[in-house]
C-alpha positions in Angstrom: -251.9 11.3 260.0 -250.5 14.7 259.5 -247.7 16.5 257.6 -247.3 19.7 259.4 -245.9 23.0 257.1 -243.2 24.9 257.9 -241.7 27.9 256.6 -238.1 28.8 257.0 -237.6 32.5 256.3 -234.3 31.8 254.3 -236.2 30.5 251.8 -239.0 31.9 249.6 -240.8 28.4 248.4 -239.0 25.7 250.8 -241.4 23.3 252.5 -240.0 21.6 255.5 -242.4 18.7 255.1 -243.0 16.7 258.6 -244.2 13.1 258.3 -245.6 11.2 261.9 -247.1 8.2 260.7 -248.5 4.8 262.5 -251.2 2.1 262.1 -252.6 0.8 265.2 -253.9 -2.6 264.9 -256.8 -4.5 267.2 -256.6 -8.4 266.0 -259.9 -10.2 266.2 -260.3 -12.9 268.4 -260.5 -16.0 266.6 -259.5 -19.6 267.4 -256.1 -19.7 265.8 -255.4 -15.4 267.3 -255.9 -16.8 270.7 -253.3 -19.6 270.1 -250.7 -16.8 268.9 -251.1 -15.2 271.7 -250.6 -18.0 274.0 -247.6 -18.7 272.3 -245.9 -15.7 272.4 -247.3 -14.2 275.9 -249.5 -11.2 274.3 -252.5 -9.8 274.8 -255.4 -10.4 272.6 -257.4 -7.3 273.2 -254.6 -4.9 273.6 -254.3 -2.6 270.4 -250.9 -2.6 268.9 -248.8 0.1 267.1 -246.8 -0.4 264.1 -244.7 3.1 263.9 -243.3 4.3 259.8 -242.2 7.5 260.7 -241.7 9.4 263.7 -241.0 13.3 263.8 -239.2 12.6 260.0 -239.1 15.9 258.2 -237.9 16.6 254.2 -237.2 19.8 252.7 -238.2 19.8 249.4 -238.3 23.0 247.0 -240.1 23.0 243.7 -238.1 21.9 240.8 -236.1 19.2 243.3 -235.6 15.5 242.3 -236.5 13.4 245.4 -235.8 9.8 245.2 -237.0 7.2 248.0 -235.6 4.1 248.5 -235.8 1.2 250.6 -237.1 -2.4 251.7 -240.7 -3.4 250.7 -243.4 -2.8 253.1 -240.8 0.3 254.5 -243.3 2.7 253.9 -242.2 4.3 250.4 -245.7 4.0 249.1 -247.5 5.5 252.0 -244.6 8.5 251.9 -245.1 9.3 248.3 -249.1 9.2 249.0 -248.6 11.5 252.3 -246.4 13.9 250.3 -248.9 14.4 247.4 -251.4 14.9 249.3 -249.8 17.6 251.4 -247.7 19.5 248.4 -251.4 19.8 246.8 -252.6 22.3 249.0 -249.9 24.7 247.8 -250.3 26.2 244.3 -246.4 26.3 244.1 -246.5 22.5 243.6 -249.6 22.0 241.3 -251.1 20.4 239.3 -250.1 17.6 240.7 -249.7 14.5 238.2 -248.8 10.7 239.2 -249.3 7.5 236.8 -253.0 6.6 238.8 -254.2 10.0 236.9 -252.4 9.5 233.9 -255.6 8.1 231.1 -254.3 6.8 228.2 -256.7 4.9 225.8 -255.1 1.3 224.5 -255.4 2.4 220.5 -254.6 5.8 221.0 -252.4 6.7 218.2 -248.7 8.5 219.7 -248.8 11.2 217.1 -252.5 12.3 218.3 -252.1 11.7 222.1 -250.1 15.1 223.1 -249.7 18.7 221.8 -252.1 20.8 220.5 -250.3 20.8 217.5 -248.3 18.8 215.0 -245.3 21.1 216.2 -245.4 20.9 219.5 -246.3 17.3 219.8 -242.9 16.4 218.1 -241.6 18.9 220.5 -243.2 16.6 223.6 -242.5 13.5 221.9 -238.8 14.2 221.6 -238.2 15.1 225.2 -238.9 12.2 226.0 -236.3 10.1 223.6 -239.9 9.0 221.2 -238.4 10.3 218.6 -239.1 7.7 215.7 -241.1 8.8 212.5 -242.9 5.2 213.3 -243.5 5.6 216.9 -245.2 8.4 216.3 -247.6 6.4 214.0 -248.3 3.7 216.5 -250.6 3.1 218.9 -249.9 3.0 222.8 -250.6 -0.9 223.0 -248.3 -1.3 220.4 -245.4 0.1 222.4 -242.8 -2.0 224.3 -242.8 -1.0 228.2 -239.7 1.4 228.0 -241.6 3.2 225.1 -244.8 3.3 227.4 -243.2 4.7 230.4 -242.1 7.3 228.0 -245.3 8.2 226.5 -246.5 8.3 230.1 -244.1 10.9 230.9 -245.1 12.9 227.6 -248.3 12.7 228.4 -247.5 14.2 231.9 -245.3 17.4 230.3 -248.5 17.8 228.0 -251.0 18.2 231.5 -248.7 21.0 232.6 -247.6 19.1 235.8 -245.7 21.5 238.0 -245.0 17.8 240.1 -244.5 14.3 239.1 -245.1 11.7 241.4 -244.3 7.9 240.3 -244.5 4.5 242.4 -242.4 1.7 241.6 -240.5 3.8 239.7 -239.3 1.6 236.5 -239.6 -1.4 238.8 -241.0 -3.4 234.7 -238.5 -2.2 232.7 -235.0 -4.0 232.3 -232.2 -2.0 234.3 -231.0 -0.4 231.0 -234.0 0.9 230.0 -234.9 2.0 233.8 -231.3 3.9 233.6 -232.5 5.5 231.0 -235.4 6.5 231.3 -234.4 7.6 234.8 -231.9 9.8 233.1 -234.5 11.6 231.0 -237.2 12.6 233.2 -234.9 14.2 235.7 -233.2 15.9 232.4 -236.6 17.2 231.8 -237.8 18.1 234.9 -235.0 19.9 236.0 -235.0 21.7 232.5 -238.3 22.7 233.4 -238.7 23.3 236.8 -240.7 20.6 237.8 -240.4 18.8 241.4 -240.3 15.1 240.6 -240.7 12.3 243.5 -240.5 8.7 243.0 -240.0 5.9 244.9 -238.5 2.5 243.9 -236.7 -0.6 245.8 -233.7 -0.1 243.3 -230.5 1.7 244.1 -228.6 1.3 241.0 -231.0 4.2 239.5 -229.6 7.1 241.9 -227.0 8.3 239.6 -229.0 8.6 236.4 -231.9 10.0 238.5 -229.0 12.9 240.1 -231.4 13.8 243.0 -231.8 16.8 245.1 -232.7 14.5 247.6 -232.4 11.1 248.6 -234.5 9.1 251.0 -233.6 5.6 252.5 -236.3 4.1 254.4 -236.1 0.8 256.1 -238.8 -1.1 258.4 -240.4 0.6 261.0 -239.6 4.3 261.9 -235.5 4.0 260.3 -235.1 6.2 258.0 -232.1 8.3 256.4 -232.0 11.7 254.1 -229.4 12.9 252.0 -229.2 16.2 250.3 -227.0 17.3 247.3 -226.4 20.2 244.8 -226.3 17.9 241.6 -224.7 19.4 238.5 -225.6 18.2 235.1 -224.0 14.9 233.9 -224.5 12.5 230.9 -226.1 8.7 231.3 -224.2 6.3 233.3 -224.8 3.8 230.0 -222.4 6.1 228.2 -219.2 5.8 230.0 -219.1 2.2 228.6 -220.1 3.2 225.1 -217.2 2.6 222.6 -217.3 4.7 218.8 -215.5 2.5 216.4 -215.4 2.1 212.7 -218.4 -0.2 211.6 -219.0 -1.5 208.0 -222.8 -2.1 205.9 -223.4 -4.6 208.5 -223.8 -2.8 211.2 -226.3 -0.1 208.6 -228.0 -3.1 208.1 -228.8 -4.4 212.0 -230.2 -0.9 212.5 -231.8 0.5 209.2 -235.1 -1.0 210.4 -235.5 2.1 212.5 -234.7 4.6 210.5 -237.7 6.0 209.0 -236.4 6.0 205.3 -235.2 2.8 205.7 -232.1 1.0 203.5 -229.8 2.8 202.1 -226.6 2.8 199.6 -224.2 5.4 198.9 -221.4 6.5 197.1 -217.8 6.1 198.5 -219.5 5.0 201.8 -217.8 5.7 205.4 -219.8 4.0 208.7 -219.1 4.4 212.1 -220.6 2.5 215.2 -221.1 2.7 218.9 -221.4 -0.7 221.0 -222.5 -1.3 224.5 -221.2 -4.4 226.0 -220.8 -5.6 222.6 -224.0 -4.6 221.5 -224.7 -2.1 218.2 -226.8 0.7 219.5 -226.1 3.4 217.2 -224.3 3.9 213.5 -223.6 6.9 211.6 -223.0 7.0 207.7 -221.2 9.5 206.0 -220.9 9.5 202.0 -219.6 12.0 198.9 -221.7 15.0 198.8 -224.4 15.5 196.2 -223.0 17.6 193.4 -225.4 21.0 193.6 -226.8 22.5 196.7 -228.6 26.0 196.5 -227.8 26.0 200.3 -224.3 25.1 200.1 -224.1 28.0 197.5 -225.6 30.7 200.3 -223.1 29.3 202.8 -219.8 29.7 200.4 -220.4 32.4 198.1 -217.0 31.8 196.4 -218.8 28.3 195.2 -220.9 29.6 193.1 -218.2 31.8 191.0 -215.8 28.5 191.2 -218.8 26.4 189.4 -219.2 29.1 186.9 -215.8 29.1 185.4 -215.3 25.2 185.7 -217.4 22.8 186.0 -215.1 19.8 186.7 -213.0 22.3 189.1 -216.1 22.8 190.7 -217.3 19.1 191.3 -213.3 18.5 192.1 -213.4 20.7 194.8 -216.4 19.9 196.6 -215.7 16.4 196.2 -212.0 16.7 197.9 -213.5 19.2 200.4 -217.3 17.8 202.0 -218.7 14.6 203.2 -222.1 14.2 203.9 -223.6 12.8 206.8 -226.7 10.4 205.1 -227.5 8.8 208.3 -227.4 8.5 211.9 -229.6 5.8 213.6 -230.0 4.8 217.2 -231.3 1.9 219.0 -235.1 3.5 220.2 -234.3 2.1 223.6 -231.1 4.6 223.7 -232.8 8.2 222.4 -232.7 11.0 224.7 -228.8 10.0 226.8 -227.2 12.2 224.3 -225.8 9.2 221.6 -226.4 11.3 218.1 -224.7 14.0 219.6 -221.7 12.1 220.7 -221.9 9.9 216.9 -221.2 13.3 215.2 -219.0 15.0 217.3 -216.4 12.4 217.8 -216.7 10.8 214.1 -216.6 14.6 211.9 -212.9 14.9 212.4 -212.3 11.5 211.7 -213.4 12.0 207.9 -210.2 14.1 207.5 -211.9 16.8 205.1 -212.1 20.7 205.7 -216.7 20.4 206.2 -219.0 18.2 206.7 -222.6 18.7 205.9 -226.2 17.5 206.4 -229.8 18.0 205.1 -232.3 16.9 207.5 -235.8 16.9 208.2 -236.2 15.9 211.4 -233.4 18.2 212.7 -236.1 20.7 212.2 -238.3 19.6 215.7 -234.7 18.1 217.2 -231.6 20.3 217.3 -229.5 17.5 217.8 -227.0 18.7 215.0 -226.6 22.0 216.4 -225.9 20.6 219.6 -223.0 18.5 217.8 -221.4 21.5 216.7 -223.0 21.8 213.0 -223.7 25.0 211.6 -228.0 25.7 210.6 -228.0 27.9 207.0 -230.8 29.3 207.1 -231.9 29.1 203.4 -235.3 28.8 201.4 -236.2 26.4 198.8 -236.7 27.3 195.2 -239.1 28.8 193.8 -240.7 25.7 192.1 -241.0 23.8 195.4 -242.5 26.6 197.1 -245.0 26.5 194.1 -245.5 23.0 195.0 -246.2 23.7 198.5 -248.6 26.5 198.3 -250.9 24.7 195.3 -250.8 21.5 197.2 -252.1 23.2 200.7 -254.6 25.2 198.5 -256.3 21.9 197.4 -256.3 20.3 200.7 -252.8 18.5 201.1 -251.2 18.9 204.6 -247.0 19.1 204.0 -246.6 17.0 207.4 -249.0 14.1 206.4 -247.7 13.9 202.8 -245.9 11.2 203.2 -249.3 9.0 203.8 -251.1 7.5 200.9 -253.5 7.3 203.1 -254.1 10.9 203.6 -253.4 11.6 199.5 -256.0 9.6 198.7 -258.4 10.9 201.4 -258.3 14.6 200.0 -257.9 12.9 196.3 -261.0 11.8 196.1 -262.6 14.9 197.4 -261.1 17.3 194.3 -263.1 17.6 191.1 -262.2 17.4 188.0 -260.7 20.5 187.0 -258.4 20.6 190.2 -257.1 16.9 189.6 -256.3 17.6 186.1 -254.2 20.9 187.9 -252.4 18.6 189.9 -252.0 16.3 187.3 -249.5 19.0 185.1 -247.8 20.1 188.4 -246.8 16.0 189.0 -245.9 15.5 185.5 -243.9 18.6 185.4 -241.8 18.1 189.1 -241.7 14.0 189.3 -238.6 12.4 188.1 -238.8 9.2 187.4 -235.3 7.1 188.5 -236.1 3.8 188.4 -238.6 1.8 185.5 -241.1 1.5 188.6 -241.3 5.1 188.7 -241.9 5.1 184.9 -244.6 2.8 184.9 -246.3 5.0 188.0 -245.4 8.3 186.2 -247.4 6.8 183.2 -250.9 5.6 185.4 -250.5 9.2 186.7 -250.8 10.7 183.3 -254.2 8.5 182.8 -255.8 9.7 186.0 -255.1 6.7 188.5 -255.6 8.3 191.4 -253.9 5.3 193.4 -251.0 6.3 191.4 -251.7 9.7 192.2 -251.6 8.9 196.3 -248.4 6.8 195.5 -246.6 9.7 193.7 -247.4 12.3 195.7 -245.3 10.2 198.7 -241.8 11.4 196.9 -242.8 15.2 196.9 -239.6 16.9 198.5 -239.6 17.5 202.3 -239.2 20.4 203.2 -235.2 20.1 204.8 -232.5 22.0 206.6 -228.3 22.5 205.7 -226.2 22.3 208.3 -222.9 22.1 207.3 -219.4 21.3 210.2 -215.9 22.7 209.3 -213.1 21.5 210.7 -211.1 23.5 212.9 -208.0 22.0 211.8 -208.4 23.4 208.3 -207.7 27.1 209.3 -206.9 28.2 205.6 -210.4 27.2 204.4 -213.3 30.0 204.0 -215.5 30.0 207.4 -219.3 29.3 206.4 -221.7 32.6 206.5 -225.6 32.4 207.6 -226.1 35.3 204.7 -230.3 35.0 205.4 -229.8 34.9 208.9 -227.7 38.1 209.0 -230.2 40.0 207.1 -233.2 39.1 209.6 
């Protein structure tokens, strides 16, 4: 079997790809052989040919989706196999990448498997819709088989692969989750140039996947090809969403994967999207907190306002901002675009002049931006940045802070003089809200350094403001990046 190269002059990288393929069979002469072909009139000795393709030829260019379809035992397998082995010999296709070289250990933690950084694994991680704070902490076996076929795809994007190649495409995952997924790795691929071919026996997958080309190969030599020019479109799933107003309820069915978990708030507003009935996402908006050094950068007349009354002040922002406190969605629905979609169709609903936002994870996931939210660029005070900089001195990484674990780890390495340093800087930053916290605050002033671990958990996150303002509120002063101005 051959696939012979062509080069069409029109075109720089096209491959016209030419597939002849057949098995010729010689059946061994046994007692029950013979019978068969006494039955049916054939020849025992001849040699028979079973023809898959005959003169069949594909154009594909790097960065194109191709998507086969067909019967089982078509020949979809032996196509895929044929074409990897052919686009290997041209550097314009490789590396080459396909699930059989894909090694993934059972226990391998997410958070450690891609990237060569903490960065740029969340950077991976979220291309591929994993973009849960405890995901990231588990380990592959732990993962459902949506989640998996994800994480194989991340750990494709982190070999490079200049072309995926994947068999049974989905064929475990429910057709939700295939649709999908589906939708995301052509999203990605496409977004970075890399030639993706699969093969599955599922049709209802061609309009997430949006391919370049599209393959239909029945038994024997039949076979069809398709080409198109696909432009970008969103998830099939989300033509049938519906955004409504939800209640706690709703919060409640889905705080399990947020990574802060429950949560109450003040003069509460929630808003849901269903799928056949289903919740898949909720957003919560709430009164704004009172004081934001960020919020101050972005509306200059704010700070002048708080200075000459204080209740005018706190009246005003009050009236004026809501704050968006959460946004959660279903794990199996990250990636088709929902957050986006949450925000932008529920931030005029509120019926004030902004809307605003600190986030941490927005810093690795621009999905706020991408809503139509505005990033201030602002530092943090002066006293957290102290924080920061003497807790990295003695060891602490900002990312892992959040880990007693990791607190303890580099606890018990510190002598004396250093814990008794970063026993003043806890006593002088933690607030104690609840009698809990007392009772910590006072085994941290004794030295516990289990106490210690624990407290160090509710250090301040680094976050970013974004802040919306409604276009329908012309009269209203227009938010100004001040810091990003003066880079």
């Amino acid at each position: 079997m051959k696939l012979k190269i062509k080069y069409r002059p029109s075109y720089r990288f096209q491959k016209l790809f030419r597939v002849d393929k057949e098995f010729r069979v010689i059946a061994p002469v046994t007692r029950r052989t013979v019978e068969v072909a006494r039955a049916f009139g054939l020849g025992i000795d001849e040699e028979k040919a079973f023809t898959l393709f005959r003169e069949f030829e594909v154009d594909i260019n790097p960065g194109d989706i191709v998507y086969v379809t067909g019967e089982s035992g078509g020949g979809k397998t032996t196509l895929l196999l044929m074409l990897a082995e052919e686009m290997s010999k041209h550097k314009e296709f490789m590396p080459i990448v396909t699930e059989r070289n894909i090694a993934i250990r059972r226990n391998e933690l997410v958070i450690h498997g891609v990237g060569e950084s903490f960065q740029q694994a969340l950077e991976i991680l979220n291309y591929t819709g994993l973009s849960d704070a405890y995901i990231y902490l588990r380990r592959y076996e732990e993962l459902s088989d949506g989640q998996k076929y994800r994480y194989k795809l991340a750990k494709a994007l982190d070999k490079n692969a200049k072309t995926l190649v994947f068999d049974e495409f989905c064929a475990t995952l429910d057709r939700e989750t295939a649709k999908v997924v589906a939708y995301l790795i052509q999203k990605i691929c496409r977004k970075m140039g890399i030639t993706l071919v699969v093969a599955t026996t599922h049709e209802d997958l061609i309009y997430d996947a949006n391919p370049n080309i599209l393959i239909r190969k029945g038994l024997g030599p039949e076979v069809e090809i398709e080409y198109f020019k696909p432009e970008p479109r969103e998830c099939s799933l989300m033509k049938n969403i519906v955004i409504e107003q939800g209640d706690m309820r709703d919060l409640k069915s889905l705080e399990f994967w947020h990574y802060k978990g429950g949560f109450r708030g003040w003069g509460s507003k929630i808003y849901r999207a269903k799928l056949g009935g289903k919740v898949v996402g909720v957003i919560l908006y709430t009164y704004p907190h009172a004081y934001l050094k960020a919020r101050y950068e972005a509306f200059t007349h704010l700070r002048e306002l708080s200075r000459k009354s204080r209740k005018s002040y706190l009246d005003y922002v009050n009236r004026c901002f809501r704050r968006l406190a959460r946004i959660i969605v279903h794990p199996k629905y990250r990636g088709i675009g929902l957050s986006v979609k949450l925000i932008r169709e529920t931030m005029p609903l509120l019926g004030v002049p902004y809307i605003e936002c600190l986030a941490a994870m927005a810093r690795y996931h621009p999905f706020l931006e991408k809503a139509g939210m505005m990033r201030i660029d602002t530092r943090p005070s002066e006293m957290i940045e102290y924080i920061y900089r003497r807790l990295e001195e003695m060891g602490f990484r900002l990312d892992m802070i959040q880990s007693k674990k990791h607190n303890l780890e580099v606890l018990k390495t510190l002598d004396k003089p250093v814990l008794k340093r970063l026993k003043k800087i806890m006593l002088k930053t933690y607030n104690p809200k609840f009698k809990r916290d007392a009772k910590l605050l006072k085994k941290v002033v004794y030295g516990d350094i289990e106490a210690m671990a624990e407290a160090l958990k509710k250090t301040p996150i680094p976050t970013v403001y974004y802040v919306w303002k409604n276009p329908v509120y012309k009269e209203y002063p227009d938010p100004q990046n001040l810091n990003s101005q003066k880079n």
